[in-house]
PAFI-146109 format. One record per residue (C-alpha): residue number from 0; x, y, z. Coordinates in steps of 0.05 Angstrom, whole numbers, always signed. Layout:
<tordos>
[NUM [X Y Z]]
...
</tordos>
This chain:
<tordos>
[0 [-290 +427 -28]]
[1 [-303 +377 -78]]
[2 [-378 +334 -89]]
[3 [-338 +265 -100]]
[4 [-317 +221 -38]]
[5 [-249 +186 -46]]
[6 [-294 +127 -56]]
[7 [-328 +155 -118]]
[8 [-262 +173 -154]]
[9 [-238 +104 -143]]
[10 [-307 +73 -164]]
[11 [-299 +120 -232]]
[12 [-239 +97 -247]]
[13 [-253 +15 -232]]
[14 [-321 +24 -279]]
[15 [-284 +53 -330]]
[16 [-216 +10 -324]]
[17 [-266 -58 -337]]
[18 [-314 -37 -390]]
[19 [-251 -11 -430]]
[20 [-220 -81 -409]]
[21 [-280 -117 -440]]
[22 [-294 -77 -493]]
[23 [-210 -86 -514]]
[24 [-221 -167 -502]]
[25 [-281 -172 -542]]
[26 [-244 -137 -597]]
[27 [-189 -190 -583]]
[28 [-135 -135 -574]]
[29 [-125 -137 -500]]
[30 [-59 -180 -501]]
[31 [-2 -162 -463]]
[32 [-42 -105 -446]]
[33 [-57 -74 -367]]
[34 [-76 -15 -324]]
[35 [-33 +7 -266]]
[36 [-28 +77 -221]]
[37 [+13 +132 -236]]
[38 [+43 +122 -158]]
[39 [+56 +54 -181]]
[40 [+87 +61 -249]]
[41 [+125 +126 -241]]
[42 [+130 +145 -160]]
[43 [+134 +219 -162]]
[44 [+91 +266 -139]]
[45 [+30 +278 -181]]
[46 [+28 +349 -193]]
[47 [-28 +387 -225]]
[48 [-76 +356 -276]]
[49 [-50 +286 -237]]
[50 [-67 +220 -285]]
[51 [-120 +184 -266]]
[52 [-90 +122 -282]]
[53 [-50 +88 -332]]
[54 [-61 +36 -403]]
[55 [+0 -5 -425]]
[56 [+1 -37 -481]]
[57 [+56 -73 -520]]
[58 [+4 -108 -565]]
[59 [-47 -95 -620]]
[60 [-87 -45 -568]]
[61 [-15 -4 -574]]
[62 [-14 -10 -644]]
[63 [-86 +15 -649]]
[64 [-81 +77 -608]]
[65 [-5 +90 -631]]
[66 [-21 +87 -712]]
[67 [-91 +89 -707]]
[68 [-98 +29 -756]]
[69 [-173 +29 -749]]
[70 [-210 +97 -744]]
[71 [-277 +60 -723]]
[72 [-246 +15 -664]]
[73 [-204 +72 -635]]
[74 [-271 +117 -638]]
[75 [-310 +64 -599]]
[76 [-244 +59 -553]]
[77 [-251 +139 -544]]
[78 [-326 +142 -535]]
[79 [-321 +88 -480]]
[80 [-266 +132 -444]]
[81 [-311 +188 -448]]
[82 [-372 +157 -423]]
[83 [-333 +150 -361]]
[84 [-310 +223 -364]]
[85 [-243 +208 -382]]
[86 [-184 +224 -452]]
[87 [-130 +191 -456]]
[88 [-55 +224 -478]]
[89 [+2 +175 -516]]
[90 [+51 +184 -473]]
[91 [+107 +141 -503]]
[92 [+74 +89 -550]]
[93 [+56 +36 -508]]
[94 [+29 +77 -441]]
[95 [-37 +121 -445]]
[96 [-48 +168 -390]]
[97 [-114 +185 -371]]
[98 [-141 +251 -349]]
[99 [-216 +272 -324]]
[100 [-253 +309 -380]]
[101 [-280 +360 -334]]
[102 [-243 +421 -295]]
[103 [-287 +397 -232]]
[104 [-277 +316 -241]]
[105 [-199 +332 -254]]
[106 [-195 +376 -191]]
[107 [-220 +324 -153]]
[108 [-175 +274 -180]]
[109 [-113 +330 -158]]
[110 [-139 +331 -88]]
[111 [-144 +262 -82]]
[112 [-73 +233 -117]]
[113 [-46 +292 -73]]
[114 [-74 +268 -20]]
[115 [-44 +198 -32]]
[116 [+23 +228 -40]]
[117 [+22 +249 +25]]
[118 [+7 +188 +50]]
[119 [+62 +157 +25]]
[120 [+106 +202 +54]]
[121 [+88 +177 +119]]
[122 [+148 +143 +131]]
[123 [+194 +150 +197]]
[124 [+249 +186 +168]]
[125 [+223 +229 +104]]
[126 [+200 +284 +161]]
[127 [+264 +330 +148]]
[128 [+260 +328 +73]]
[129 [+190 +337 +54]]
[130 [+155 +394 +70]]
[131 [+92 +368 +44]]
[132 [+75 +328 +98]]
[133 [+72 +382 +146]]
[134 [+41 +430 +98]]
[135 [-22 +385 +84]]
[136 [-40 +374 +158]]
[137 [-36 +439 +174]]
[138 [-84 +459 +123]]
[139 [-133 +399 +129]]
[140 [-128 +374 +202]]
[141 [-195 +341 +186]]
[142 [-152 +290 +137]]
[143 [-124 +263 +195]]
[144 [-173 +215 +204]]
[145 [-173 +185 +138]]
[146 [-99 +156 +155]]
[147 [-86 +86 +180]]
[148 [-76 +87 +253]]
[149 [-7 +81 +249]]
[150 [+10 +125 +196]]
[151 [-27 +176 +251]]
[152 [+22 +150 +305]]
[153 [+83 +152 +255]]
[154 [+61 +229 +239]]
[155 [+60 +239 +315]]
[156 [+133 +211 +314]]
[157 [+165 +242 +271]]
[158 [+130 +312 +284]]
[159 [+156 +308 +355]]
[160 [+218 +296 +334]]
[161 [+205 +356 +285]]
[162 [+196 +401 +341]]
[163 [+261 +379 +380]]
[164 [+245 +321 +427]]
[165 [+282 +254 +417]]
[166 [+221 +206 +400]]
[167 [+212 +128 +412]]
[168 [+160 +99 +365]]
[169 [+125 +42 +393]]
[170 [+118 -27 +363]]
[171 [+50 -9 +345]]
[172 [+16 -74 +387]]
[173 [+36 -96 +450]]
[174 [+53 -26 +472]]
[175 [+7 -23 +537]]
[176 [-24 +47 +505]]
[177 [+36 +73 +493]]
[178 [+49 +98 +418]]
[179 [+113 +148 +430]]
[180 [+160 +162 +490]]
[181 [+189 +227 +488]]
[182 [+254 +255 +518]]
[183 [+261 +320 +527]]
[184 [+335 +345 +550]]
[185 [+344 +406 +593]]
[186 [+403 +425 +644]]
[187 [+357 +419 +700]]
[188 [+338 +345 +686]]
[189 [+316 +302 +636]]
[190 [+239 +300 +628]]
[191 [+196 +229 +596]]
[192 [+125 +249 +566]]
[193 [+87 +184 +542]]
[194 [+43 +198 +483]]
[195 [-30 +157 +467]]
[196 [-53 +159 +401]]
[197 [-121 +151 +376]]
[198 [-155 +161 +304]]
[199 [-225 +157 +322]]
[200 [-281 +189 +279]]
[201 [-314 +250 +303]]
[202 [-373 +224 +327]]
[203 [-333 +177 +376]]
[204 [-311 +214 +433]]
[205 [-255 +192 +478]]
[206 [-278 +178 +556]]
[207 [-249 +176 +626]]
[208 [-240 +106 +625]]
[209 [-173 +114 +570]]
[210 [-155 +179 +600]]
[211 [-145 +143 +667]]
[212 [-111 +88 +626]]
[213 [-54 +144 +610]]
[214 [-52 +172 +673]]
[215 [-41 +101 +707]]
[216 [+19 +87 +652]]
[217 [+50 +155 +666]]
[218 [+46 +147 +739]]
[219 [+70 +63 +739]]
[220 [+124 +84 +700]]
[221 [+150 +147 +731]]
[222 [+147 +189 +663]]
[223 [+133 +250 +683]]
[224 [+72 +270 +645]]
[225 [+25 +234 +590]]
[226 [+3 +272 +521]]
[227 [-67 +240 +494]]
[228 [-70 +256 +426]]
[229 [-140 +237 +382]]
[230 [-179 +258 +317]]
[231 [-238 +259 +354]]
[232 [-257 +297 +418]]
[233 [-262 +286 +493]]
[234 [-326 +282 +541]]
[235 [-338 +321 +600]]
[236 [-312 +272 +641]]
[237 [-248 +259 +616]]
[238 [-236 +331 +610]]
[239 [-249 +347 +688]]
[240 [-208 +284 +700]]
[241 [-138 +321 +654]]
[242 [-158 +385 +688]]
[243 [-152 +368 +756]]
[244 [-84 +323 +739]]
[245 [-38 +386 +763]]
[246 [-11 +384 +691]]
[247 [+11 +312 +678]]
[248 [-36 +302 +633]]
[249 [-47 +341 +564]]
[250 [-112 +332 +516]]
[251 [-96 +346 +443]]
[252 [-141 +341 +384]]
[253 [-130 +347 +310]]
[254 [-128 +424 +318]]
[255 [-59 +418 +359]]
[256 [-37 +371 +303]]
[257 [-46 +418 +251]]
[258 [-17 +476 +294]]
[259 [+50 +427 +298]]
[260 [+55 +411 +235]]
[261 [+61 +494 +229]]
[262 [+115 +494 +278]]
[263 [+153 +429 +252]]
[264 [+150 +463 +172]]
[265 [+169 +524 +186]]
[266 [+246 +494 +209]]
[267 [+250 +456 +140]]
[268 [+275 +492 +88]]
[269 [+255 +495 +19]]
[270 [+326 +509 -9]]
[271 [+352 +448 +7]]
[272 [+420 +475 -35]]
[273 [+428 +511 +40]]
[274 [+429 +460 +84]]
[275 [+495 +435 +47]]
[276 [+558 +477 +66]]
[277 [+617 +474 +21]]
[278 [+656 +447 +69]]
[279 [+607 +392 +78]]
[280 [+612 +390 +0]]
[281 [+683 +384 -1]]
[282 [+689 +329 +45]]
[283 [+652 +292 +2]]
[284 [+698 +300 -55]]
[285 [+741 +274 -7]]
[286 [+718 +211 +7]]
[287 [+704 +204 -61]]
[288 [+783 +213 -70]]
[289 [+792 +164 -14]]
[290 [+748 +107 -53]]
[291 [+679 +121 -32]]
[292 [+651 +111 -96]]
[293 [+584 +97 -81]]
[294 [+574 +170 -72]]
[295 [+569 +182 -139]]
[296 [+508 +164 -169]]
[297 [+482 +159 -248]]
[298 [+417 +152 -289]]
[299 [+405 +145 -368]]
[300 [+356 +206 -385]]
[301 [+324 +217 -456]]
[302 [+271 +189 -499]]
[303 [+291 +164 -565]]
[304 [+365 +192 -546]]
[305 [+419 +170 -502]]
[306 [+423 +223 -446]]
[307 [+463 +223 -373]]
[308 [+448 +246 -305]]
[309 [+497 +247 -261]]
[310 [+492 +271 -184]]
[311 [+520 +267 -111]]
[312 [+495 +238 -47]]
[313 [+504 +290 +6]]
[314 [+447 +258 +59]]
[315 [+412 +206 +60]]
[316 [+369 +149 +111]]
[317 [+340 +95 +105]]
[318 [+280 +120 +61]]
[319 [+303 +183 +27]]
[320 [+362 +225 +4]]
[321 [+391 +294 -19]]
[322 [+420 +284 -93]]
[323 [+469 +340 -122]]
[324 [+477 +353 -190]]
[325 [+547 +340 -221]]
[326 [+562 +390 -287]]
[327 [+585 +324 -350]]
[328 [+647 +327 -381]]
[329 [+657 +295 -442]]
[330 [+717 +252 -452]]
[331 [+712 +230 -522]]
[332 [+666 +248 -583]]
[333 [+650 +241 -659]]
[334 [+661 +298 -701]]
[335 [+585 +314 -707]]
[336 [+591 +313 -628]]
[337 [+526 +284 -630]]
[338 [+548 +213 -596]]
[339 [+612 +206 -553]]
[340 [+626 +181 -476]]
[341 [+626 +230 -415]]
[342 [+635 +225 -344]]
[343 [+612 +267 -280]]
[344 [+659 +331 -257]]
[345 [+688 +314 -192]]
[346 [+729 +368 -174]]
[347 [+723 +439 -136]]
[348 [+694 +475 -198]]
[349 [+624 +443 -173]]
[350 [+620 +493 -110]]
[351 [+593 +534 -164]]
[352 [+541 +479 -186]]
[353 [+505 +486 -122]]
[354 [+438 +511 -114]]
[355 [+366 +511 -108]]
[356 [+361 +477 -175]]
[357 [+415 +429 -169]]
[358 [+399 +404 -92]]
[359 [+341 +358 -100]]
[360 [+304 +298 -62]]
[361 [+296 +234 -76]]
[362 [+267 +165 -47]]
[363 [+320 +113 -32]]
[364 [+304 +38 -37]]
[365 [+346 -25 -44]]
[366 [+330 -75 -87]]
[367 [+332 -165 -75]]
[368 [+406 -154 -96]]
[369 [+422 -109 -48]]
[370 [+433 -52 -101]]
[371 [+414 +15 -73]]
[372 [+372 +65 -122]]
[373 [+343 +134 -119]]
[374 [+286 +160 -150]]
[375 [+267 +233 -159]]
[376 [+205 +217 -197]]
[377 [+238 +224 -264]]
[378 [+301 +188 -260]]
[379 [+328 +124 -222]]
[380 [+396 +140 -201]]
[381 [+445 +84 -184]]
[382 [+514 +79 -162]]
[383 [+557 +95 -221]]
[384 [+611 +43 -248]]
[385 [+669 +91 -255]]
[386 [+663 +87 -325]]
[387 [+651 +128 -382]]
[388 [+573 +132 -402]]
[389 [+560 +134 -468]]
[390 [+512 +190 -499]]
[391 [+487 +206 -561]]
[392 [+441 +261 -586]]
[393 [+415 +215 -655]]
[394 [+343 +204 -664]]
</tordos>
C-alpha cells in the first residue's frame, strides 16, 4: 500500500510543473512551451513505469534539452526536476516524459495513473471490452468510493447488465431514488428490481429512513423487489427493517460489488480474436464488397519513416470498438523497395490473419466534422480513402 494520497502525487507534480515553469521563463526559454498528461496527450493505458506528466516544447526550451546547447542551463533544468524527485526522457524532440526517481515514488505514480485509467473506462458501453474495469474493483472494492457518484451508478449499470439482466440507467437527477431498473426475463414471468445507489464514505452509515424510501418506490411502483447498493454500511435499524421485508429488499455493500465484478469478468474474454467467427469475418468482407467502406479503417505509423496500419471494424458502440489487423500489399515500389504505395488485403487469405495479436480494442470518438476515429493508444485509425497509401522506409 503506498505512503502518498492521490492528493500528494498530484501536489508533486503541480510544485514541480511551476518552479520548472518559472525557472524556464526567467531563463526566457518558456515560449511555445507547456505541460499536459499522458491521458491527455496520448489516451492509452499507462502501463508500468506510467509518465508522470508531460514537457512540450517547440521553442528554445526544445532546443536546449534536444542539443543540449548550454551544459550549465540544462544542469539547472535537471537539478530542479530532481529536487522534485523527477528525470525526464526525450521522447521525440519536442516532448519530455517524466518519470519518479524512486522505485517507491514511481510505484505510486503506477497505482495512481492506473487507477485513473480505470476511471475513464467508466463509460456505459466499454463493459464488454475491457476487462480492467471489472478486474480493479474486484481487487480494491475500497476504491469504490473514490469515484464520482455516477460513475458508481454507471459501474452498477453496466455490471448488471454484465451479469445478464437488461439495465435502465437513470437520468442521474430527478430519478425519485431510483439509479437502475432491472429486467430480468424468465418463462414464468418477467421480474422489475429497482436499484439505489449511494457512494457514501465509511464512516456514514445508511439509515431506515432511505431504506424505507426504497421499499415505498418498489412497492408504489409494483417492481417486485428493490436492491440498495452503498460504499458505506447500514445501521441496525435499517438492517431489521430489509430483514423483515420477506425478501423485497436486498442490502449490498462494496463487498458484493467486488464479488460482481468477479462474476461479470470472468464472461469477458481476453482473446478477443474468439469472439469473431469466420463467418462473422466473412460477412464483413462482404459488405465491404457491397460498398461499406467505412469498415476499413487506416493510420500512418513510424517515426522519421512513412509506415501504414491498416485494420477492420468487426464491433463497435458508441464509445469503443474491436479493430482487426489487415496483412499490406504493396502495389507499386522503387527498386530499393524502400518507398512505394500499398493497400490493405481484403480477401479470404485474412482468415489466417486472425488472432490474439491481431484482434485488438480501441476507443471510438467522432470528431466536430462528424469524422469517426479510433484510437488504440498508439495509432488513430480513420476510415481509409480507397486509395493507395504511400510508404517509405528512408530516414
Amino acid at each position: 500500500m503506498s505512503t502518498y494520497t492521490d492528493r500528494d502525487l498530484e501536489r508533486k507534480i503541480v510544485a514541480a510543473q511551476k518552479d520548472l515553469q518559472v525557472w524556464a521563463v526567467s531563463n526566457d526559454l518558456w515560449g511555445d512551451s507547456g505541460f499536459t498528461s499522458y491521458a491527455k496527450r496520448v489516451q492509452g493505458e499507462p502501463g508500468e513505469e506510467a509518465v508522470t506528466f508531460i514537457l512540450y516544447s517547440s521553442g528554445e526550451l526544445a532546443r536546449l534539452l534536444d542539443e543540449d546547447l548550454d551544459p550549465k542551463l540544462r544542469a539547472e533544468f535537471d537539478a530542479i526536476a530532481d529536487s522534485h524527485g523527477f528525470w525526464y526522457d526525450n521522447y521525440d524532440g519536442c516532448s519530455y516524459y517524466f518519470y519518479a526517481t524512486t522505485e517507491e515514488l514511481q510505484k505510486a505514480y503506477d497505482q495512481f495513473f492506473h487507477w485513473k485509467w480505470v476511471c475513464s473506462l467508466i463509460i456505459e458501453d466499454f463493459g464488454d471490452v475491457y476487462a480492467e474495469l471489472y478486474q480493479y474493483f474486484q481487487a480494491r472494492p475500497e476504491r469504490l468510493y473514490s469515484l464520482h457518484h455516477r460513475e458508481f451508478e454507471i459501474l452498477l449499470y453496466r455490471l448488471f447488465q454484465s451479469l445478464g439482466y437488461e439495465s435502465e440507467l437513470g437520468p442521474g437527477v430527478g430519478d425519485g431514488g431510483i439509479d437502475v431498473k432491472l429486467l430480468q426475463r424468465s418463462p414464468l414471468g418477467d421480474t422489475l428490481a429497482y436499484v439505489q445507489a449511494k457512494r457514501y464514505a465509511p464512516n456514514r452509515p445508511i439509515g431506515l429512513e432511505a431504506v424505507q424510501a426504497l421499499r415505498g418506490a418498489v412497492a408504489n411502483d409494483g417492481a417486485d423487489r428493490g436492491i440498495f447498493v452503498t460504499t458505506s454500511r447500514y445501521l441496525p435499524g435499517a438492517e431489521n427493517f430489509a430483514h423483515r421485508s420477506s425478501r423485497v429488499l436486498e442490502l449490498k455493500t462494496s463487498a458484493d460489488v467486488a464479488q460482481w465484478c468477479q462474476q461479470a469478468q470472468a464472461g469477458i474474454v481476453q482473446d478477443k480474436s474468439v469472439l469473431v467467427s469466420d463467418a462473422h469475418l466473412l460477412s464483413v468482407l462482404h459488405r465491404i464488397e457491397g460498398g461499406s467502406h467505412a469498415l476499413v479503417v487506416h493510420a500512418h505509423t513510424g517515426y522519421r519513416t512513412i509506415g501504414n496500419s491498416f485494420a477492420l471494424v468487426l464491433k463497435e458502440t458508441k464509445h469503443a470498438a474491436l479493430l482487426m489487423s489487415l496483412p499490406r500489399q504493396i502495389i507499386s515500389q522503387d527498386s530499393h523497395g524502400l518507398e512505394g504505395h500499398e493497400v490493405p488485403m481484403l480477401d479470404n487469405q485474412i482468415l489466417a490473419a486472425k488472432n490474439a495479436d491481431t484482434v485488438f480494442r480501441a476507443k471510438r470518438s467522432v470528431d466536430d466534422q462528424g469524422r469517426v476515429k479510433y484510437w488504440d493508444g498508439r495509432n488513430l485509425y480513420s476510415i481509409w480513402n480507397r486509395q493507395p497509401i504511400h510508404f517509405s522506409h528512408l530516414d
